[in-house]
N, C-alpha and C positions, 0 to 999 in steps of 0.2 A: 360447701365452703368455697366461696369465689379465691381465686387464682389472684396473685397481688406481683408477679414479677416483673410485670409494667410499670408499676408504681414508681421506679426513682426516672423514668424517664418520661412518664404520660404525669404532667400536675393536673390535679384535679379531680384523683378518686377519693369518694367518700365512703367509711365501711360501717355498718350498722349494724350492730349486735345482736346477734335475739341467744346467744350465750355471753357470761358473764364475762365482761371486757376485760379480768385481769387472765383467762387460759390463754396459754401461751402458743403462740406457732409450734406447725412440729413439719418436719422438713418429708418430702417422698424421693424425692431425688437430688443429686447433689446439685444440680441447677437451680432447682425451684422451692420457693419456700410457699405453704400454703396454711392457709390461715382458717380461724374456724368458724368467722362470720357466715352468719346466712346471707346477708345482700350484701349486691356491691351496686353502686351506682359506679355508671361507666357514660359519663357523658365527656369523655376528652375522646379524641380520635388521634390519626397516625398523623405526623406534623403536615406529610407533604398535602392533605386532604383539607383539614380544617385545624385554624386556630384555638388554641387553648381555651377552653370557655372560662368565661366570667363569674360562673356559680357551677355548684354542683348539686344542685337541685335533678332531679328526674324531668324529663321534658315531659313524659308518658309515663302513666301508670305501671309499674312492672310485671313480669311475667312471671311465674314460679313453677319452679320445674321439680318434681318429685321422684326419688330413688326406691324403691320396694325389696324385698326377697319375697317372691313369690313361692307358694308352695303348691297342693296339692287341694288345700280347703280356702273352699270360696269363702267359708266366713271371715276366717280371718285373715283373706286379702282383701275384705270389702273394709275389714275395720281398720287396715294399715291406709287404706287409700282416702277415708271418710276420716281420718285420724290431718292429714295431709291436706283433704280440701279446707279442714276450721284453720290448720296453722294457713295456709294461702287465703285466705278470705282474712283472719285477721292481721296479716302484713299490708294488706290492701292491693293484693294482687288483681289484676284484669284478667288473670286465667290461669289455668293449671295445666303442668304438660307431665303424664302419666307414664310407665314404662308400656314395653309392649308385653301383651300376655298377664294383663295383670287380674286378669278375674283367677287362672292356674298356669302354673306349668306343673306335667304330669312326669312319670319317672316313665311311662310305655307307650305306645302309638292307642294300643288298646286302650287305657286308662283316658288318653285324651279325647278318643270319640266318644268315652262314658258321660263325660263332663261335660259337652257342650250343652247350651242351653239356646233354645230362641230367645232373638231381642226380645222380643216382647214378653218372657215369662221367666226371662233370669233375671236372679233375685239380686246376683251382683249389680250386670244392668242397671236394672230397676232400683238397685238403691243408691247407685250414683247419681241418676239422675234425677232422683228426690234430696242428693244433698245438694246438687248443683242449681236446683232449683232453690232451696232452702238458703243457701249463703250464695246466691244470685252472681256464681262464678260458674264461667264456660270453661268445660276441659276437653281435654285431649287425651283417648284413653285405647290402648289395645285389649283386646277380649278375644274368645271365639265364638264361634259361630256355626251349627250344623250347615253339611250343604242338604239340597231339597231330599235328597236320596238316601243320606244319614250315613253314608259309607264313607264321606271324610268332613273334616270342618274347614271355614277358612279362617287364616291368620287376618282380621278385621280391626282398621284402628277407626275409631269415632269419634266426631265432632258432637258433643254434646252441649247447647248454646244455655244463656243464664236461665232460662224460664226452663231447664228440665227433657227440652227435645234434642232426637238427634237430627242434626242439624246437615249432617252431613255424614260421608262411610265409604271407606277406602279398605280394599283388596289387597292384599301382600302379594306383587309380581313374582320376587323371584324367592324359589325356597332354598333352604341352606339342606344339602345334600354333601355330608365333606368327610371324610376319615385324615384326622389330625395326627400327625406323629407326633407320640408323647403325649396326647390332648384325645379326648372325644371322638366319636364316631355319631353323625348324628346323618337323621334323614330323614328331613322335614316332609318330603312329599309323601312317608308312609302314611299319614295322616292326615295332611292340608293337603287340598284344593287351591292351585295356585289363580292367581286374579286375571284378568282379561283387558285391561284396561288402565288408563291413569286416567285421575279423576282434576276437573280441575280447580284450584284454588280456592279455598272459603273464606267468605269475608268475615272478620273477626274483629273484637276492639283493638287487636296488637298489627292489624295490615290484612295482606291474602296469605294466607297459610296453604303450601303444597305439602300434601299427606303421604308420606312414603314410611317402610316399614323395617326396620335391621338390616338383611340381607341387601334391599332396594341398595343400601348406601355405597357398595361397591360397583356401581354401575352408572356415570357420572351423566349420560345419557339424559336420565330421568329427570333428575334434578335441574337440568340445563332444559329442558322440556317442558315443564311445569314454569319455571324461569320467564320462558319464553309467555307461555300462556297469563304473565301478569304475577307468580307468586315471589312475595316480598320475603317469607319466612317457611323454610322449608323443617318436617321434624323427622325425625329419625328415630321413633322408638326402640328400643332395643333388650336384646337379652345377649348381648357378643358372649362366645367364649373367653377363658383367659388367657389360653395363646390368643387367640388371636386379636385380641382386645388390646395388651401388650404389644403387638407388633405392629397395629395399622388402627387402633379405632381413632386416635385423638388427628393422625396425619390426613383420615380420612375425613372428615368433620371438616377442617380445616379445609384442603384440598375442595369440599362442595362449596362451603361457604365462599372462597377466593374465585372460584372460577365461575360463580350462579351471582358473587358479589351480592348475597343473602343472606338473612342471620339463619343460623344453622341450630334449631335446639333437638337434645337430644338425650332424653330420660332412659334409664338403663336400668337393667334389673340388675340384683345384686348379691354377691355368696353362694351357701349350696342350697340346693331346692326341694331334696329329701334329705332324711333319715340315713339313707346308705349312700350318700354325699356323691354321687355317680353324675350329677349335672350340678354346674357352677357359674356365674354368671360376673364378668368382669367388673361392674359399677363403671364410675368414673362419669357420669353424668356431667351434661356441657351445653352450655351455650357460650358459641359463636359468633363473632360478630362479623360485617361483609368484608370486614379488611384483614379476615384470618385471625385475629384475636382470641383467645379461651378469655372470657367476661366472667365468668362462671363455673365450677368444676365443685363433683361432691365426690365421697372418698372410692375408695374401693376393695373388692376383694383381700387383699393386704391389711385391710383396718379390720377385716370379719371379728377377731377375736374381741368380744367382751363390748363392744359398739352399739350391742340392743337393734341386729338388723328389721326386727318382728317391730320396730318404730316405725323406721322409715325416716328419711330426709330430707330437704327442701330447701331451695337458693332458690334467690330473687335477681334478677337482672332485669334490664330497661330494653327495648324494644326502641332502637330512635329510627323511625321514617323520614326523616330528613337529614340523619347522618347518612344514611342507605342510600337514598337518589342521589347527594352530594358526590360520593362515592363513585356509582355507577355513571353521572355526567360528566365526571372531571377522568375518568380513567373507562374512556365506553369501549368494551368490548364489540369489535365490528367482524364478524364471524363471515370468512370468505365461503360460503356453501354456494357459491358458483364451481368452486375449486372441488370441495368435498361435499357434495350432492349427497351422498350418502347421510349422514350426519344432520340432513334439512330434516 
């Protein structure tokens, strides 16, 4: 459900239904009212950038970004995910952007090395990218992945292009090791193999996509890195907790997009992910745009009750490469690393 609190000051949004236009707003916070369209067309920009457009057509095909609760069984993550590529193929999405983790999330480190599967012979894999092939949409998708040794996996997100290949595959740098007061105890490196490397940009129908992974996003570094190497649109798959989701996920989004001046998208897992409700996953799915904007937002944790999360969700927003460069030429960040060497 795109974000509409721009609307009495930005003219020129258009909302398109894919629920029946008479359900009515329903409010999350006392600022914002949010609305239950799946698309939003977002072609106005902040005054001081660009003039109000003249139509509200889409300049570019849009993007669609998908919400899941992942659980424990790869079937029926595969069928919440392939449920998600038909509705984004028939909106007439350019691509799809998936949460992270979306083949499982396990309830034990143990459980999670049971699970992993090689690309080449998991069956989730394998059946994304016979739908991706099949409704001739590229996505963006987190999985795991054995390492060579089978003693840990890694947290792996993929480029899977329209004909069905992977296109490209990115390593989770940094893992989430954190004991939350009042919140979770979690410790990702019991299990993941952390990555070695940033990978760079893929050319895609929506720009260059720089691939980074949940935890990545607290480290502003990366994304100013990838930035630098040419990527237009940086993703952020995610599984945040609800502290901590609550406290920094939308400021952080924001914050990379402003300062990379890149659209930010960023698919999140969503609710509890067992039976004995022990892991919980904030939602709140976004796309960002380079001037800090929320374009786009789906629900969250909060809405879990009676919502049917075993669907799954999905908003539409526009991708503008010549809002972006606009953007970045009229307000160019000129970075002194004569000054802060470190930082080059």
């Amino acid at each position: 459900m795109p974000r509409s609190d721009d609307q009495s000051e930005q003219g020129g949004l258009e909302f398109h239904k894919e629920t029946p236009p008479e359900e009515p707003a329903f409010t999350l916070s006392p600022l914002r009212t949010y609305t239950s369209p799946q698309v939003l067309h977002t072609s106005t920009s902040p005054p001081c950038i660009r003039d109000p457009p003249t139509t509200t057509h889409l300049l570019t095909p849009p993007q669609a970004i998908g919400q899941i609760r992942s659980t424990a069984s790869m079937t029926h993550n595969l069928t919440q995910c392939t449920t998600l590529i038909q509705r984004a193929s028939a909106l007439g999405a350019a691509a799809l952007f998936l949460p992270e983790a979306a083949d499982y999330i396990a309830s034990s480190a143990d459980e999670t090395l049971s699970l992993a599967r090689p690309l080449t012979t998991s069956p989730f894999v394998l059946g994304l990218r016979a739908a991706a092939k099949k409704h001739n949409l590229p996505l963006s998708v987190g999985i795991h992945e054995p390492t060579p040794s089978g003693a840990k996996v890694l947290n792996t997100l993929l480029w899977i292009d329209a004909s069905g290949t992977i296109a490209h595959r990115y390593t989770k740098l940094h893992l989430f090791d954190v004991a939350i007061a009042d919140g979770p105890t979690l410790q990702e490196s019991a299990s993941v193999e952390r990555g070695v490397r940033i990978e760079d940009p893929v050319a895609t129908p929506l720009g260059k996509v720089g691939m980074l992974i949940c935890f990545d996003l607290r480290f502003p570094e990366v994304g100013v890195a990838l930035r630098n190497r040419g990527a237009q649109v940086l993703v952020y798959p995610s599984a945040f907790t609800v502290p901590t989701g609550k406290a920094h996920w939308e400021a952080l989004l924001r914050a990379r997009a402003i300062e990379t001046q890149s659209y930010v998208v960023a698919a999140a897992q969503v609710g509890f992910h067992n039976e004995e409700e022990t892991r919980r996953s904030y939602g709140h799915s976004m796309v960002v745009d380079p001037w800090g904007r929320v374009v786009a937002e789906l629900g969250g944790e909060e809405d879990e009750k009676g919502r049917g999360l075993d669907v799954g969700e999905i908003a539409l927003a526009e991708i503008d490469l010549e809002y972006l460069e606009k953007i970045r030429r009229e307000v160019p960040l000129l970075r002194r690393t004569d000054v802060y060497p470190e930082l080059t």
